[in-house]
C-alpha positions as CSV (number, residue, x, y, z in Angstrom):
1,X,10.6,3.1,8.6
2,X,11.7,0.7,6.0
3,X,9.5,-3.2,5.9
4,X,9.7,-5.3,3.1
5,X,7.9,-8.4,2.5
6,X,8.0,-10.7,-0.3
7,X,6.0,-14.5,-0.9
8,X,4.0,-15.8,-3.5
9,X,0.6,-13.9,-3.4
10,X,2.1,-10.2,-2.8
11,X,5.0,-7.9,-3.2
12,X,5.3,-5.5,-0.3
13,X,7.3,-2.5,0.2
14,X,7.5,0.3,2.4
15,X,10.6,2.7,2.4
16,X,10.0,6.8,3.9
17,X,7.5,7.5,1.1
18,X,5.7,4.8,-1.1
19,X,4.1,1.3,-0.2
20,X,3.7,-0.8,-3.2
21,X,1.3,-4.3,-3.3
22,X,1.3,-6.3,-6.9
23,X,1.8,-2.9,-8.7
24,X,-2.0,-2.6,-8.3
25,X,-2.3,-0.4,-4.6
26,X,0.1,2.8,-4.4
27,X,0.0,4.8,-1.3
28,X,1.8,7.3,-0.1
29,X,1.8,10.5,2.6
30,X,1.9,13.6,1.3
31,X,2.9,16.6,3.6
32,X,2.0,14.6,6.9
33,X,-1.9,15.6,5.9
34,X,-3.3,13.5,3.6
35,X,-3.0,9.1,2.4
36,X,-2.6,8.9,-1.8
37,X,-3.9,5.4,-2.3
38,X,-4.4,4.2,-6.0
39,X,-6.3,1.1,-6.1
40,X,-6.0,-0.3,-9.9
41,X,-4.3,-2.9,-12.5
42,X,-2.2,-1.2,-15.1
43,X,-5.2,-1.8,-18.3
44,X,-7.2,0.5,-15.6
45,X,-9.3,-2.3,-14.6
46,X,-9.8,-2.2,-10.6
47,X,-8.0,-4.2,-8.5
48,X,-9.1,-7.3,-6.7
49,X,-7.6,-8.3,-3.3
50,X,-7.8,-11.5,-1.6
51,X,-8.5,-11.8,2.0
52,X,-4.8,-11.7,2.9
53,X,-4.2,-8.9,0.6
54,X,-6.9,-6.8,1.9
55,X,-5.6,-7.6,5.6
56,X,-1.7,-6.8,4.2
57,X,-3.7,-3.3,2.9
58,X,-5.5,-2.6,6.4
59,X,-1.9,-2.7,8.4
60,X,-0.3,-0.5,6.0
61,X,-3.0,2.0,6.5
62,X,-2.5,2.0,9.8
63,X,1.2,2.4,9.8
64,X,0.4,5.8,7.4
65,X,-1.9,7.1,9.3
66,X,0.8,7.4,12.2
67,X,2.6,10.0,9.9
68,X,-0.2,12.2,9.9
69,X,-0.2,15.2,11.8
């Protein structure tokens, strides 16, 4: 599955094994068991998500949890 997305308010990528949002959310599968998600900026600060964001975040989820066995 490859999906890639691209406007003003976020950069999204998913290829077979990362998905990437504003450099801030990581996620990833990791032997078909368990979601890696790393939620923060790069001066460690957490991330905030705007409403579209968070909805952008909630259908990527789902798409990763379909890899898990």
């Amino acid at each position: 599955m490859t999906m890639e997305k691209n406007n003003s308010n976020m950069n999204t990528i998913i290829n077979d094994e990362v998905f990437r949002m504003n450099n801030e959310v990581v996620m990833w599968v990791v032997d078909s068991s368990a979601i890696h998600l790393k939620v923060i900026t790069q001066s460690g600060d957490p991330a905030e998500l705007n409403k579209e964001e968070a909805i952008e975040l909630i259908s990527v989820l789902q798409e990763l949890l379909k890899r898990l066995e």
